[in-house]
N, C-alpha and C positions, 0 to 999 in steps of 0.2 A: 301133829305138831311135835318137834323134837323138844327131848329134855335141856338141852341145851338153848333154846328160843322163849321157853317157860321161865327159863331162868333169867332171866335179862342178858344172856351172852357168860354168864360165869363157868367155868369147867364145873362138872361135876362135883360134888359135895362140898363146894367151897361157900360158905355163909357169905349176905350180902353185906356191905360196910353199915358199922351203927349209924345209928339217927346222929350221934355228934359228929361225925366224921363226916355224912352227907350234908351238915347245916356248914361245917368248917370248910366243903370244898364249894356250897354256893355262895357264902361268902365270900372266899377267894375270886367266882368268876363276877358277884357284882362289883366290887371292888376294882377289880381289873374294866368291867365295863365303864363304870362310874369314872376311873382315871382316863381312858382312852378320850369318854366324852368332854371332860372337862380339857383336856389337850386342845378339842377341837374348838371347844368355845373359845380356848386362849386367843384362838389363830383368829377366828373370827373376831374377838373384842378389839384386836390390833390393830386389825385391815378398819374398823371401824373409825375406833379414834385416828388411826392416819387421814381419814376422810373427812372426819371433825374437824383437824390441824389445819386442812385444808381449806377449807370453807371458814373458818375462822379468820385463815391470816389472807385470805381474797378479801373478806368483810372490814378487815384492818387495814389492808393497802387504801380500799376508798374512802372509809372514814377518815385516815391519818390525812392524804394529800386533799379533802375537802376543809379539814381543821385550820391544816399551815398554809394552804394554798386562798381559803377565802376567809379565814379564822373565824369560821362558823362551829358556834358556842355548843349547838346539840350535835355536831360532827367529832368535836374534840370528846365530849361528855361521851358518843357510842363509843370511840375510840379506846378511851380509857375502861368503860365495860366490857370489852372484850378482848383487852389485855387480860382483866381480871378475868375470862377464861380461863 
């Protein structure tokens, strides 16, 4: 095995970085992971509630027009619950 391989890849007689410097740079890469993933939950939480909005204002179209259309008392009453959505 080469001294250079023993070494973790450093040139010769060059010291490896302290224990602060190595906690400062895994910090930096959770951090950086940590943000990337939170990124991706965003996207995800979006696509979600669009799909909520969705199925919300379908469940609103039928209750509204069973409300005004037969003025059915527990149709106006979902309706107004799922405004409050």
């Amino acid at each position: 095995m080469s001294r250079r391989s023993c070494s973790g890849g450093r040139p010769k007689g060059k010291e490896p970085p302290a224990d602060a410097v190595l906690i400062r740079y895994a910090c930096k890469d959770v951090s950086t992971a940590l943000r990337e993933r939170h990124t991706e939950l965003d996207v995800a939480v979006d696509e979600l509630r669009i799909v909520h909005h969705m199925r919300l204002e379908r469940l609103f179209s039928v209750a509204f027009r069973r409300a005004v259309k037969d003025g059915d008392l527990l149709a106006i009453d979902r309706a107004v619950r799922i405004l409050e959505q």
